[in-house]
C-alpha positions as a Markdown table, in Angstrom:
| # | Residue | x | y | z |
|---|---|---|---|---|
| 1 | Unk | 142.2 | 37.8 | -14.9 |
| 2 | Unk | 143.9 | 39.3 | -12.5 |
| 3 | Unk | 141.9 | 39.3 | -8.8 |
| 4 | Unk | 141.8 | 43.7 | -9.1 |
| 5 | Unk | 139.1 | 46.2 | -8.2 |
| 6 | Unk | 135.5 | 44.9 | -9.2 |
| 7 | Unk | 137.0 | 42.0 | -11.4 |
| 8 | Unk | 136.5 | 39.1 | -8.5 |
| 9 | Unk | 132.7 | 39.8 | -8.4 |
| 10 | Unk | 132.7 | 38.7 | -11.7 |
| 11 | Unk | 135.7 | 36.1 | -12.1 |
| 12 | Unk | 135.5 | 33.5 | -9.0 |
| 13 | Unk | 138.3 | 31.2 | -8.8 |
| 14 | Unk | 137.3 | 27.7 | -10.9 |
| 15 | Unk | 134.2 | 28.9 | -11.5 |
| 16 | Unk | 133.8 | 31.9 | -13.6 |
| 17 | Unk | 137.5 | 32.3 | -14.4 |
| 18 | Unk | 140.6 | 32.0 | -13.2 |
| 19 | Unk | 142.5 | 34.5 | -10.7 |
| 20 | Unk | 145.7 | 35.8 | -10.8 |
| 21 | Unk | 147.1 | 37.7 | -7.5 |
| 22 | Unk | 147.7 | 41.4 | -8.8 |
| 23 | Unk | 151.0 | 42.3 | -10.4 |
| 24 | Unk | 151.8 | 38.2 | -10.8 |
| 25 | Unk | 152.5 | 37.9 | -13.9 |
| 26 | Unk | 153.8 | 34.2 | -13.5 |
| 27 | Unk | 150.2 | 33.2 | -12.0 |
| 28 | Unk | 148.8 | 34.7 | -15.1 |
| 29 | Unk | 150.6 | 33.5 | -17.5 |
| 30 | Unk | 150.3 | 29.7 | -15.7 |
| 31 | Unk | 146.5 | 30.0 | -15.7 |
| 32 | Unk | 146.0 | 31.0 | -19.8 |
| 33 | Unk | 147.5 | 27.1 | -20.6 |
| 34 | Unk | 145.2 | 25.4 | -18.3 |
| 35 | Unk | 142.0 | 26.8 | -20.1 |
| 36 | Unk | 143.5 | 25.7 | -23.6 |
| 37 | Unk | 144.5 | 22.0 | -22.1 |
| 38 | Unk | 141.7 | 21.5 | -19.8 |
| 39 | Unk | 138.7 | 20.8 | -21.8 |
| 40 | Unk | 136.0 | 20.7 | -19.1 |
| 41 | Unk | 137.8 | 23.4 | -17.1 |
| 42 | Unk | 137.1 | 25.4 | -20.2 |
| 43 | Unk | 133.4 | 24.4 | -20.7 |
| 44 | Unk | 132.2 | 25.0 | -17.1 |
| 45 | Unk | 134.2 | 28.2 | -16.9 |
| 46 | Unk | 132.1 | 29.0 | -20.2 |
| 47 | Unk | 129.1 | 27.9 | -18.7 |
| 48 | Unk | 129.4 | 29.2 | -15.3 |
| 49 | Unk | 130.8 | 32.7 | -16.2 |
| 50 | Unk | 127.9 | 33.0 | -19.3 |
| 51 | Unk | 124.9 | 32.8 | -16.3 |
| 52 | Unk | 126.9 | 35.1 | -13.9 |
| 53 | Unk | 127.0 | 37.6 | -16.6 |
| 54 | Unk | 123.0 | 37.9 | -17.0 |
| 55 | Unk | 122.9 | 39.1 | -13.8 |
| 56 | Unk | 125.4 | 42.2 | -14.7 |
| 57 | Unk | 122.8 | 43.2 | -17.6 |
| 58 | Unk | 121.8 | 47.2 | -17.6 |
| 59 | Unk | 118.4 | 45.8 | -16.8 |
| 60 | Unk | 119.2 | 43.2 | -14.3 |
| 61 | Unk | 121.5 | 46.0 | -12.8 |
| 62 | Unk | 118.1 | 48.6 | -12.8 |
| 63 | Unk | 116.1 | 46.2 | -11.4 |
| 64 | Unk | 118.3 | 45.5 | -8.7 |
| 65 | Unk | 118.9 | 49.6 | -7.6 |
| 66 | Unk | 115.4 | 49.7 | -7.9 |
| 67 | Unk | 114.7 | 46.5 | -5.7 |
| 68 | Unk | 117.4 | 48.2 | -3.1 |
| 69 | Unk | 115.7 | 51.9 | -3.1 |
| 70 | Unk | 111.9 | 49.9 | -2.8 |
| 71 | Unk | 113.3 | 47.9 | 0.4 |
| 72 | Unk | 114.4 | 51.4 | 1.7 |
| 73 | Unk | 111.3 | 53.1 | 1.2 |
């Protein structure tokens, strides 16, 4: 992905994804091999990126506006 707007909340470097600088289209095409070669690179990315995303759920996301405007009140 390419490290733009909201995208590196989701996508951290070796972890959840791989980042590309914006508008570097070498970096991005240099990253897609390395997931296809790099078996375990691939598997924790999977693994890794899979439990980030349950915290971006429409619930999870509720619960945590609602958690923010309890803390305020």
């Amino acid at each position: 992905a390419t490290a733009a707007g909201g995208i590196p909340e989701l996508v951290i470097q070796e972890e959840t994804g791989l980042l590309a600088p914006v508008k570097d289209a070498t970096a991005l095409a240099n990253a897609a091999p390395r997931v296809l070669k790099e078996s375990f690179l691939k598997e924790r990315l999977v693994q890794n990126a899979t439990i980030k995303l349950a915290a971006f759920t429409k619930y999870a996301m509720a619960r945590h506006t609602l958690e923010a405007y309890q803390s305020i009140l």
